[in-house]
N, C-alpha and C positions, 0 to 999 in steps of 0.2 A: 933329632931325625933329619939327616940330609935330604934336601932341595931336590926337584927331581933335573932340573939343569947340569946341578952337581955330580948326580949320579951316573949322567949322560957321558960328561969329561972325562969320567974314570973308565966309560966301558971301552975296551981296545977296541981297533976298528973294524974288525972281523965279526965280532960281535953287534956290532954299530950295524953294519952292511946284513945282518943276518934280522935284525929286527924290522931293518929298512923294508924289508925286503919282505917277512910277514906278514908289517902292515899293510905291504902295497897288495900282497895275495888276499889276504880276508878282504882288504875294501873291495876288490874285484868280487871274490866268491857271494861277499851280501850284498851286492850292489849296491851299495853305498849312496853314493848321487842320484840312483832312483827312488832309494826310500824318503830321502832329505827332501825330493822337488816333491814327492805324494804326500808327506808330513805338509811341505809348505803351502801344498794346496789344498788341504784338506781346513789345516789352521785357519786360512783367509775365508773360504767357505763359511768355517765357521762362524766369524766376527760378523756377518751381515745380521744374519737372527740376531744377534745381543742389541749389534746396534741400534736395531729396530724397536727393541724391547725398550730400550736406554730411551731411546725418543718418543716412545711411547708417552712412558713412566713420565718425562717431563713435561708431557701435552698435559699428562693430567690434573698435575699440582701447580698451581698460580704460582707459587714461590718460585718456580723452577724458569720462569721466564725470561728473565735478563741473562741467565745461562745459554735458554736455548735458543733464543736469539742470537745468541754471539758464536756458538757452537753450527748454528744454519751460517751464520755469515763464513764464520772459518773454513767449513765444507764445502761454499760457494764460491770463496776466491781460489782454493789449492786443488778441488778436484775439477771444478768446470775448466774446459781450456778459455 
């Protein structure tokens, strides 16, 4: 099965300019860069509840201590300015 690089090299250039050209219409028509930044913020949204959960979960179990201490300290140095 040819590579899709390979298949790119064989297409003449008219062809080339006609797909260029496709893609750049559909990303226009779905808007593209609007769903990607609403995807991206919706993800990060997301991660707060887990994280919360995650730290939770370690408050509760002693074993989980020298983790979350190290995980508080790593949180302290890279997100506080």
């Amino acid at each position: 099965m040819p590579s899709f690089p390979n298949l790119l090299r064989k297409l003449p250039l008219h062809d080339m300019r006609t797909l260029l050209r496709f893609a750049l219409r559909r990303l226009e028509e779905e808007r593209l860069p609007e769903v990607a930044g609403s995807l991206t913020f919706t993800t990060v949204l997301a991660l707060v509840p887990v994280l919360t959960v995650v730290l939770a979960v370690f408050t509760a179990f002693p074993i989980f201590n020298t983790f979350r201490a190290t995980l508080e300290e790593y949180f302290l140095q890279t997100l506080m300015p």
